[in-house]
C-alpha positions in Angstrom: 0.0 0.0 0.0 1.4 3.7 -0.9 0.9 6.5 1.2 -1.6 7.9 -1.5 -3.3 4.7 -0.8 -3.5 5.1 2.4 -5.0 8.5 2.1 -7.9 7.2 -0.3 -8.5 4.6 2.8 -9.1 7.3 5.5 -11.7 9.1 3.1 -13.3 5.8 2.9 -13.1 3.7 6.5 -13.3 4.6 9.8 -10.7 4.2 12.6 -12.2 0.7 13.8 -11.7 -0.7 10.2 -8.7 0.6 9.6 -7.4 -0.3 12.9 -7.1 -4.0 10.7 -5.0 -3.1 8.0 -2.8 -0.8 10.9 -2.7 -3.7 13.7 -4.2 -6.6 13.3 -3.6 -8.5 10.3 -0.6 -10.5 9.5 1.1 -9.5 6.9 5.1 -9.5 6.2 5.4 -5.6 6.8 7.3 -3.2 4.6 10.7 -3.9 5.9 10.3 -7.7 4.9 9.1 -7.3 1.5 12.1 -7.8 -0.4 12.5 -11.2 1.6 9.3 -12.1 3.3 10.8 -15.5 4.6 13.0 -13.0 7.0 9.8 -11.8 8.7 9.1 -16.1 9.7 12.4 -16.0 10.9 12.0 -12.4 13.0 8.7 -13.7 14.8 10.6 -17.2 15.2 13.4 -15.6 17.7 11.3 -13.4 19.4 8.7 -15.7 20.1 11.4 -17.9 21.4 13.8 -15.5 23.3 10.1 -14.3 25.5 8.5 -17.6 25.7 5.1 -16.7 23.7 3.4 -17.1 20.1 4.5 -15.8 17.4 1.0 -14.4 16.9 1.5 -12.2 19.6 4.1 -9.9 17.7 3.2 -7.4 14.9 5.3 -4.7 13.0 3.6 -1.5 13.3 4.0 1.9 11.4 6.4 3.2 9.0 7.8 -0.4 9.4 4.9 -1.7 9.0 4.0 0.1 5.8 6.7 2.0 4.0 5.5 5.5 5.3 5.0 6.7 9.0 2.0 6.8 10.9 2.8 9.5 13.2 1.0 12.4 13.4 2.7 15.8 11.9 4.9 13.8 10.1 2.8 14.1 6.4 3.3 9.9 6.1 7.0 10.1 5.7 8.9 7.2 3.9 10.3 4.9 5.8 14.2 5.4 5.4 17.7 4.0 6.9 17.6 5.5 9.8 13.8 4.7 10.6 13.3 2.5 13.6 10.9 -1.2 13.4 8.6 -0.7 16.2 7.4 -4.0 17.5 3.9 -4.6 19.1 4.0 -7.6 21.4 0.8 -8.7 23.4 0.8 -10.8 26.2 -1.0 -11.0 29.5 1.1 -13.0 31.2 4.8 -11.3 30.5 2.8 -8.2 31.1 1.7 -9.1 34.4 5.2 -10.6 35.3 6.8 -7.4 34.3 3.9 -5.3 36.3 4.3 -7.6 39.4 8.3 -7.3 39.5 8.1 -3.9 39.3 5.8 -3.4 42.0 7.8 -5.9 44.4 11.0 -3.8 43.6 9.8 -0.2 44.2 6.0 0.3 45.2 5.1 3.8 44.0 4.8 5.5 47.3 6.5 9.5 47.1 9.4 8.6 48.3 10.1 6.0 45.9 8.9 7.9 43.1 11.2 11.2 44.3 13.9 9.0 44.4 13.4 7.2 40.9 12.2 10.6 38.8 9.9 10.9 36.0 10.4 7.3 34.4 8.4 5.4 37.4 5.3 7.9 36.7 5.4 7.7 33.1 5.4 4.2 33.4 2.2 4.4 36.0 0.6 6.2 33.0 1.7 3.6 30.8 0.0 0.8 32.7 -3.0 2.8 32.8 -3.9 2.5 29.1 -2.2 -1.3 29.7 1.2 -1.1 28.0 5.0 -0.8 29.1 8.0 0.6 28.0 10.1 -2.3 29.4 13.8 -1.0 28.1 12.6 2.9 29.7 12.4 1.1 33.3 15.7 2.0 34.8 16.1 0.3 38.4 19.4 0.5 40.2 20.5 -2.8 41.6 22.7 -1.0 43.8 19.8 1.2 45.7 16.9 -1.7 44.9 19.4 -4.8 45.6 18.3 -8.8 45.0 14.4 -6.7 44.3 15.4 -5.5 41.3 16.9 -8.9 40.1 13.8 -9.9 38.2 12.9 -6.1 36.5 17.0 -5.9 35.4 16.8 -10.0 34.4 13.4 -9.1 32.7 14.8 -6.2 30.5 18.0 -8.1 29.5 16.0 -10.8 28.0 14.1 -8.4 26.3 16.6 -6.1 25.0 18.4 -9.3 23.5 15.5 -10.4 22.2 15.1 -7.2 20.1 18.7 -7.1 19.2 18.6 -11.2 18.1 15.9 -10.4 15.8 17.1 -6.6 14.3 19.1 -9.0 11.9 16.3 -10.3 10.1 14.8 -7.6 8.5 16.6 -7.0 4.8 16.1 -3.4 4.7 18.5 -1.1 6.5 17.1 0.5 9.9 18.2 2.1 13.2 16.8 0.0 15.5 14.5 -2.7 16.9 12.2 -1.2 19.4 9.2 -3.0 21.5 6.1 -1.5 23.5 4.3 -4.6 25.4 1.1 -4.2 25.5 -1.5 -6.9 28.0 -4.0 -7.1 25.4 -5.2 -6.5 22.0 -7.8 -4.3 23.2 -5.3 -2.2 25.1 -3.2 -2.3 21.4 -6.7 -1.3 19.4 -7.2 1.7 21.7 -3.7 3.3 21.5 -4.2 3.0 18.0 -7.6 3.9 17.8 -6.1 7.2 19.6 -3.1 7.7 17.1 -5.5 7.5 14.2 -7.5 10.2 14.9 -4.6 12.4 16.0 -3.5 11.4 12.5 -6.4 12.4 10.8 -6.2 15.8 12.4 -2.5 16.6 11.5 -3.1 15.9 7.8 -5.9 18.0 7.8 -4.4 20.6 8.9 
């Protein structure tokens, strides 16, 4: 699909339907096109690094379809220096992230003074149910054997991202993952970015 495509589509769906062609249905994205085996291959190693299906992981964006989705940004081509944003959905790693964070540093004010802004934007985060896992920054020094399962957590993941960043055929920046708990959570921050979308290019 172009970007002028694209464009014909908003005149012609709403948000909900297009939140299918944007989300949820497998397809080798963008960056895979020139070999779509490599996509097999990238869903193969994540799925396998976090323990879950490999129909829990979708390519969204400029990624996803050669232009970016981002609002203000007129659908820009994807280029070299682009990033693959990854949308991974699962309850249960979710919760296990959730839980370890809470059991390391419980958001009381004191514990929120001493961790700054990243421990409230990730509050807000799980509030529309998704997390930033590599923006979680626990010292194992302050937090000690508490943080072991938050820092283990974000190493698995971060080497997840990087073990698959060498599938895709076309050149990019980086490998970058947002968890989400559910597909509903995933539709509605979506849904969201859509209509800011809509809004920017009609301005």
């Amino acid at each position: 699909m172009t970007s002028d495509d694209f464009r014909d589509l908003l005149g012609r769906q709403t948000d909900q339907q297009l939140i299918n062609a944007c989300l949820l249905e497998d397809q080798a994205p963008y960056v895979f096109e020139p070999k779509p085996d490599a996509w097999d291959g990238f869903r193969d190693d994540l799925a396998s690094d976090l323990s879950i299906s490999r129909d829990d992981i979708r390519v969204v964006g400029s990624a996803r379809f050669g232009f970016s989705m981002k609002p203000r940004l007129h659908l820009r081509s994807f280029r070299d220096k682009s990033d693959i944003d990854v949308v991974i959905v699962n309850a249960g790693l979710f919760d296990d992230l959730w839980l370890a964070l809470l059991a390391a540093a419980y958001p009381r004010s004191q514990v929120i003074n001493q961790l700054g802004g990243w421990l409230k934007r990730r509050k807000n985060e799980v509030y529309t149910g998704w997390l930033s896992p590599l923006k979680i920054r626990l010292d194992v020094s302050i937090y000690g054997r508490r943080a072991k399962p938050v820092v283990d957590f974000n190493l698995q993941w971060f080497n997840a991202l990087k073990r698959a960043s060498k599938h895709p055929p076309r050149r990019h920046e980086d490998v970058k993952g947002r968890l989400y708990r559910t597909w509903r959570h995933a539709e509605l921050y979506h849904l969201h970015s859509l209509g800011e979308l809509r809004r920017s290019l009609a301005e």
